[in-house]
BATI-52820 format. One record per residue: residue in three letters; x, y, z of N, C-alpha, C in turn. Coordinates in steps of 0.02 Angstrom, whole numbers, plus 32768, in hexadecimal, padded with zeros to 4 digits. Layout:
<recs>
AlaXYZXYZXYZ...
</recs>
This chain:
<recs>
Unk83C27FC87DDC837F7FB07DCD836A7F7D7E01Unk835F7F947E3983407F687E7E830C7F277E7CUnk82D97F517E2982B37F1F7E3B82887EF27DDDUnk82D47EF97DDB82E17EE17D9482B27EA47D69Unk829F7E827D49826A7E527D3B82497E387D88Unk82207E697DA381EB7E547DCD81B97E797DC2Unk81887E757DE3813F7E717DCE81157E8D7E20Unk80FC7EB47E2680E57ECE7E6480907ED47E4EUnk805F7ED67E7B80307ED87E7F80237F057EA0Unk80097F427E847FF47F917ECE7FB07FA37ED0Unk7F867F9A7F057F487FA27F117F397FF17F04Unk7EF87FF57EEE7F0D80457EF97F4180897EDAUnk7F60804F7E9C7F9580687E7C7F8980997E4DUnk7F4580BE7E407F3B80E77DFD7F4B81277E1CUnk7F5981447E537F5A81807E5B7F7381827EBBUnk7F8381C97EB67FB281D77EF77FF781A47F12Unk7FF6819A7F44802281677F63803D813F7F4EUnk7FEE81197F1C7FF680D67F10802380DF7EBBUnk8016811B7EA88016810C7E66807281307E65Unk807E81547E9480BF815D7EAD80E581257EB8Unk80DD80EB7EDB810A80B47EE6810180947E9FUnk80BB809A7E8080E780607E35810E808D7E08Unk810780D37E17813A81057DD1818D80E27DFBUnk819380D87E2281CC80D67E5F81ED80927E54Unk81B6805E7E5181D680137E2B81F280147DF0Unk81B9802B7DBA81C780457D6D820A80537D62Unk822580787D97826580897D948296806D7DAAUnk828F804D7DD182B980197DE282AE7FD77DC3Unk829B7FD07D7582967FA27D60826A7F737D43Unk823A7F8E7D7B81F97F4E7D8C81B77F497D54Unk81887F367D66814D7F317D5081127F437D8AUnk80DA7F5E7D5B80AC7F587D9480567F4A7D7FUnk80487F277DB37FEF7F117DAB7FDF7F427DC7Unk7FC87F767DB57F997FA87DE47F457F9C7DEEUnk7F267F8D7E237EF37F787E287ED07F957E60Unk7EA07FC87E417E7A80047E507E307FF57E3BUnk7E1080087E5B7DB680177E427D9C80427E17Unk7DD1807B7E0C7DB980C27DDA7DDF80AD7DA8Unk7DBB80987D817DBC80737D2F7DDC80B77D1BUnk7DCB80F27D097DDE81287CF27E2B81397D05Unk7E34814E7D457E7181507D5B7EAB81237D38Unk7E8E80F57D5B7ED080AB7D517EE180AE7CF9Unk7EC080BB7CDA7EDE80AD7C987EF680DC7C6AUnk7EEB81237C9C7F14814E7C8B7F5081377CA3Unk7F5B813A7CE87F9281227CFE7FC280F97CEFUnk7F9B80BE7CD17FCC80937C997FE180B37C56Unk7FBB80C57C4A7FCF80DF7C128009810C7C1AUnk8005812D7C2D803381687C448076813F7C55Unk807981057C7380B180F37C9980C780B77C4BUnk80A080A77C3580BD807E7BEC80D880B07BBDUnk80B180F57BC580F281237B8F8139812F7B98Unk812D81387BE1816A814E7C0581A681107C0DUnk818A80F57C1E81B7809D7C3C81AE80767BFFUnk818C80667BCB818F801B7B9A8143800F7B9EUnk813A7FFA7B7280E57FD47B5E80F57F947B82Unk80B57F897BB980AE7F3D7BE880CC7F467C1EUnk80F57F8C7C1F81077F7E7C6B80DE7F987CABUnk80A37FB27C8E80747FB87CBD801B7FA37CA4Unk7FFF7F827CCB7FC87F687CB67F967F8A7CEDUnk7F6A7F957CCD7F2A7FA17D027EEB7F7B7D0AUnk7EE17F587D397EA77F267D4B7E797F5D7D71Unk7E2E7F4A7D6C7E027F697D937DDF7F417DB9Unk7DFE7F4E7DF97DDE7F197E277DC07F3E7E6BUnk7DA57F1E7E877D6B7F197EE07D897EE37F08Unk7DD27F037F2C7DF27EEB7F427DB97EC37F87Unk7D877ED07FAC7D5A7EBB7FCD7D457E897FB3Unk7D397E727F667D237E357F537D487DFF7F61Unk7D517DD07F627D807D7C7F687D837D8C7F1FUnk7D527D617EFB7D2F7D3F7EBE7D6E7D837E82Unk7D587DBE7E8B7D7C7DDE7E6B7DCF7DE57E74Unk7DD57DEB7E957E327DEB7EC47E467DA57E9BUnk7E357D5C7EB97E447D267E937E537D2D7E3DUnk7E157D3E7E317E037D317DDB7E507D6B7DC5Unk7E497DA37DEB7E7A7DCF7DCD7EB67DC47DDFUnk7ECA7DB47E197F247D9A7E2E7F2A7D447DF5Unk7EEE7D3E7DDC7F0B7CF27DAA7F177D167D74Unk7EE37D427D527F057D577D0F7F3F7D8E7D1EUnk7F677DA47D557F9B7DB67D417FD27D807D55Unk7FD47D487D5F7FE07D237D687FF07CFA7D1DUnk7FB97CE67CFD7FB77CD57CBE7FD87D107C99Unk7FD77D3E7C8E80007D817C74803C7D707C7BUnk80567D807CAA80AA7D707CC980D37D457CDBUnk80B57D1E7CF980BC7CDF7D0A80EC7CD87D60Unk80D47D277D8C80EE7D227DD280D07D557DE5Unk80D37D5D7E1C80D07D8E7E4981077DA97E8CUnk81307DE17E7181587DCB7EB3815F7DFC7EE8Unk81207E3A7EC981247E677F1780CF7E6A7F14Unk80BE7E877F4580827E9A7F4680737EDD7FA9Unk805B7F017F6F80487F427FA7801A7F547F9AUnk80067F447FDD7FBE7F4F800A7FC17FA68016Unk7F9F7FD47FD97FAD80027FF67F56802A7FEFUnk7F26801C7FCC7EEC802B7FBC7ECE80338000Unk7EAB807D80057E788076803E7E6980C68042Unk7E1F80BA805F7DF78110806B7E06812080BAUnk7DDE816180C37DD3818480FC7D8881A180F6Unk7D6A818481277D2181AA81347D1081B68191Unk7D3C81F781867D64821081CD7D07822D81FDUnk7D168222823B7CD3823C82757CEA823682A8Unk7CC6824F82DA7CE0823883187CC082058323Unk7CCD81E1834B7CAA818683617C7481828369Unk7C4881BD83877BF281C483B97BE381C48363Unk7BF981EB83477BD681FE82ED7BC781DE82C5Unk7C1381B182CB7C1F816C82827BE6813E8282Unk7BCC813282337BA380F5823F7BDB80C2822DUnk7BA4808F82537BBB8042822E7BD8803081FDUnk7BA1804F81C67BBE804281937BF6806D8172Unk7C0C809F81927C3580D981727C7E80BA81A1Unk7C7E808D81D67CB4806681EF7CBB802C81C6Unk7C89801181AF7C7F7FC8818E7CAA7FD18150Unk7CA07FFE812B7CAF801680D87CFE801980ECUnk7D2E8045811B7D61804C812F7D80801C8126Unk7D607FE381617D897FB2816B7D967F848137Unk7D537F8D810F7D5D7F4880E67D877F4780C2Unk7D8C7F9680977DCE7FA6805D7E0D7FB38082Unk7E1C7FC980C27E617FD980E27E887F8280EFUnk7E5A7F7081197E6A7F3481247E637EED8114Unk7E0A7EE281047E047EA180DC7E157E9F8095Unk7E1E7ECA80867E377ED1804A7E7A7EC6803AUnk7EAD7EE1806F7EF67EC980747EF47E728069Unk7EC47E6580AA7ED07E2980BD7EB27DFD807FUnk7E807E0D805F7E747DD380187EA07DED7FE4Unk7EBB7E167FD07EF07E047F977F2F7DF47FB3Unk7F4A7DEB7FF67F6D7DC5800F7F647D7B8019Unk7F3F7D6F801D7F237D2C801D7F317CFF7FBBUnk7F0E7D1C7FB67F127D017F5A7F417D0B7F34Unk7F827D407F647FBB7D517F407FEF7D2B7F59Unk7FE67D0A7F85801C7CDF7FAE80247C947F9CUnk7FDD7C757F7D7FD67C3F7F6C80097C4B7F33Unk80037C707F2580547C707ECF80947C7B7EF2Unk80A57C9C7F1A80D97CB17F6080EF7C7B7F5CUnk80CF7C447F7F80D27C177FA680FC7BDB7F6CUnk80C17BDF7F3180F67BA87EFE812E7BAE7EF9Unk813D7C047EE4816B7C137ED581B07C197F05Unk81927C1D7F3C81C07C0E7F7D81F17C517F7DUnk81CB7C8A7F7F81ED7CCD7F7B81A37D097F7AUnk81B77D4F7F85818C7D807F8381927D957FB9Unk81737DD97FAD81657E147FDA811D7E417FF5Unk81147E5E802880ED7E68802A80F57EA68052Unk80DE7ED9803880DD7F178065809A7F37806CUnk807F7F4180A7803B7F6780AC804B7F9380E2Unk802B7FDD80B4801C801280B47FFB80288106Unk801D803B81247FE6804681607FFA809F8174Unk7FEC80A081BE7FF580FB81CE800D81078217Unk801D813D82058039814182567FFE81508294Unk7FBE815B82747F7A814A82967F72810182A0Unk7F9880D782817F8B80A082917FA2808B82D2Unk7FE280AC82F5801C809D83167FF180D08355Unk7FE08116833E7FD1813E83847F848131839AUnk7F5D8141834E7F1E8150834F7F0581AB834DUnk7EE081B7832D7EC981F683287E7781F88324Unk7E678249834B7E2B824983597E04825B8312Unk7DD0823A82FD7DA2824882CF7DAE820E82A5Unk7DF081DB82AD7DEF81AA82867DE88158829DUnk7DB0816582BE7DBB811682E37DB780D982AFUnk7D8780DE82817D9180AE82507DE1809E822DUnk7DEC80D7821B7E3880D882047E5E80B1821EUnk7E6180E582477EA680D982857E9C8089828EUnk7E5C807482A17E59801D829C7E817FF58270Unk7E618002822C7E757FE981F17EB67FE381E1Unk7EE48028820C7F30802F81F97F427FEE8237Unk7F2E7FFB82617F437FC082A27F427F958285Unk7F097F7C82637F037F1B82637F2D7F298217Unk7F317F4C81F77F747F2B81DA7FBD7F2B81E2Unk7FD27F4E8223800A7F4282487FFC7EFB8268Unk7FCE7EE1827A7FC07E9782917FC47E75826AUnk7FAF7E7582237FA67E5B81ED7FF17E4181CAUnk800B7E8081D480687E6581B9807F7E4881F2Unk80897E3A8229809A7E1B8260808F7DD48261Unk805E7DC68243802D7D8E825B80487D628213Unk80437D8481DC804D7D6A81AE80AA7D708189Unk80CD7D9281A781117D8B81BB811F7D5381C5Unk81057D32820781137CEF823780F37CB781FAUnk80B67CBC81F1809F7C8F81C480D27C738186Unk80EC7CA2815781037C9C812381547C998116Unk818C7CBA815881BA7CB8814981E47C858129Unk81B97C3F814181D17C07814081E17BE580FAUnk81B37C2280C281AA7C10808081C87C3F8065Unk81F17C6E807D821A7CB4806C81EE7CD98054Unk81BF7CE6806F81807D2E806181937D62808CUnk81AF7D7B808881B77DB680BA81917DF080ACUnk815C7E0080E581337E2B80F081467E6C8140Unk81367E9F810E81407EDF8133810C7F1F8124Unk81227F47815980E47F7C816581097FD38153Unk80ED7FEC813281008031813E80C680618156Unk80E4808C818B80C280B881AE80B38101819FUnk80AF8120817480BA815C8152808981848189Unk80B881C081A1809581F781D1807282358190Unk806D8272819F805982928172807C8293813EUnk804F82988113808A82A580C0805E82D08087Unk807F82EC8072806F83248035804282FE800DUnk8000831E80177FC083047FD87FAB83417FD4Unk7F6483327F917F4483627F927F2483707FC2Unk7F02833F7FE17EE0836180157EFE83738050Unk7F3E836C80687F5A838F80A67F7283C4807BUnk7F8683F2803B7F93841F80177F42845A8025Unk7F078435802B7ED2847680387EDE8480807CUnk7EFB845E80A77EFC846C80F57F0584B38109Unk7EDE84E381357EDF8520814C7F3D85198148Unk7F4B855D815F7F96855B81667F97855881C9Unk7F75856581E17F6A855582387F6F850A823EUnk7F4584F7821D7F358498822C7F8E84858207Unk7FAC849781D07FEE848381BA8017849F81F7Unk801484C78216805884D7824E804384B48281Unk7FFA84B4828F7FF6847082C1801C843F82BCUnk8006841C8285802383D0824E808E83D58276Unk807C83FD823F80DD8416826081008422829AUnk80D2843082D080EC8431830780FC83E48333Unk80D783CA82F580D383788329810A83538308Unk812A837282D5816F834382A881A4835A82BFUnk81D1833682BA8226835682E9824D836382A6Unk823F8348827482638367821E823583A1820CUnk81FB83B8823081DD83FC821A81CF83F281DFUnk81AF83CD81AC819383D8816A81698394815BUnk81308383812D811E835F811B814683358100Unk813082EC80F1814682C280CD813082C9808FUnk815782A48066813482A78026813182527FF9Unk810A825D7FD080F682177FAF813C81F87FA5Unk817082177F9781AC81F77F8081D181CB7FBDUnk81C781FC7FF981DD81C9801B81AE819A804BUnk8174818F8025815A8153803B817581188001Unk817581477FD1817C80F77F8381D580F57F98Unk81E881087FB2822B80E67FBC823F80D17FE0Unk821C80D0803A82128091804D81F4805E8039Unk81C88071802381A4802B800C81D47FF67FCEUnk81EC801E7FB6823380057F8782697FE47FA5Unk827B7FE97FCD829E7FD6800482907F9A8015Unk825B7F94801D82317F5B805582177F21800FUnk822F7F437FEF82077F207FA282477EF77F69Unk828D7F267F9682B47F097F6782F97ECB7F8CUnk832D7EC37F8783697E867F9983707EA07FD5Unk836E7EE67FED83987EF1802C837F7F068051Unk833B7EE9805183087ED5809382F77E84809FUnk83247E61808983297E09807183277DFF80C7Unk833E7DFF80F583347DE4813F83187E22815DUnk82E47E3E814282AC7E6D816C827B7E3B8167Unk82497E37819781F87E3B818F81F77E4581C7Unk81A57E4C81CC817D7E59821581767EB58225Unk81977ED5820981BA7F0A8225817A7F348209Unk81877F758230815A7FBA822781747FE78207Unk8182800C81DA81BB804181C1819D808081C5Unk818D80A78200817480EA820B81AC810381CEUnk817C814081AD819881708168816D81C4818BUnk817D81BE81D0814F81F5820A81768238821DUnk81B6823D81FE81FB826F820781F0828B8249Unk81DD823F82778212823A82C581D6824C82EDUnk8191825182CA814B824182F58148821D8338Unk815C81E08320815F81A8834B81A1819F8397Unk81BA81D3838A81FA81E883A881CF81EA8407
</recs>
């Protein structure tokens, strides 16, 4: 049980990825704040994970991770709830894919704000409890577009960058208070939507992996478990491509 009376906070946690790494804590013990915008989703999702795991061990907040005012008000009442916080993953964020001449402003603006300012304010309001507590974790969600870049995603691909800057920056900042912050890089991985992919565009996909197959949600939530639990205690700063040898 890795991650036994702790308490994680997952952006984005009612569904796909996100909602994969808290079934993944659940099991190793934990608890989780899942804090998503689709009111609907998220409380299925809790629900579902309180039948399965224990009543309270999963809560669902509905939050606009882009707000301050909201992020604050909601990292205090789970705060007041629990009385810690000791992981938190930055994993919430869209795609509103174009080529660069195409994208508006605002269809880069919307990107960034939830990929990245959004990391960066519930990191912010989650650390001030970090910090008392003189312990915590922090893992955000990034891509292996963040690391190469891909055409049609310049907003993205941004958003994944500055939060490889983002754990770097805030690595150095915090070690000093034992916050250890880290990044995972996930290359393609099994969703629904790479599941409608032509079968041409999937052997493309495959020709560019040296393990020949997609990733899948599991092994993103188990790095991120990793990075979340004792025997990542002298990691931070780090990138954890989950790209099966992309990056090679």
């Amino acid at each position: 049980m890795k991650l036994e009376n702790k308490l994680a906070i997952v952006t984005g946690g009612a569904r796909g990825i996100g909602k994969k790494i808290c079934e993944t804590f659940l099991k190793e013990g934990g608890s989780v704040a899942i804090f998503d915008v689709n009111e609907e989703e998220g409380k299925k999702t809790a629900s579902e994970f309180n039948e399965s795991f224990g009543s309270g061990k999963a809560e669902f907040y509905k939050v606009d991770i882009t707000s301050e005012k909201n992020v604050e008000d909601t990292v205090d009442a789970v705060i007041d709830k629990s009385g810690a916080i000791d992981i938190l993953v930055n994993n919430a964020g869209i795609t509103m894919d174009n080529l660069m001449l195409r994208m508006s402003v605002d269809d880069w603006k919307k990107v960034i704000d939830i990929n990245l300012t959004g990391a960066f304010i519930c990191s912010k309001f989650t650390v001030k409890h970090m910090m008392k507590a003189r312990s915590g974790k922090i893992i955000n969600i990034s891509s292996i577009v963040g690391v190469h870049g891909n055409a049609g995603q310049a907003n993205y691909s941004a958003s994944k960058a500055g939060l490889i800057g983002l754990t770097k920056t805030l690595a150095r900042e915090l070690a000093g208070r034992n916050i250890l912050v880290n990044a995972v890089a996930p290359g393609y991985i099994e969703t629904e939507m790479t599941g409608k992919l032509p079968d041409k565009v999937k052997e493309a996909l495959l020709g560019q992996i040296p393990t020949k197959r997609l990733g899948s949600v599991d092994d993103v939530a188990n790095s991120v478990l990793f990075l979340a639990g004792s025997d990542s205690d002298y990691i931070t700063g780090t990138v954890l491509s989950v790209d099966g040898g992309m990056g090679i």
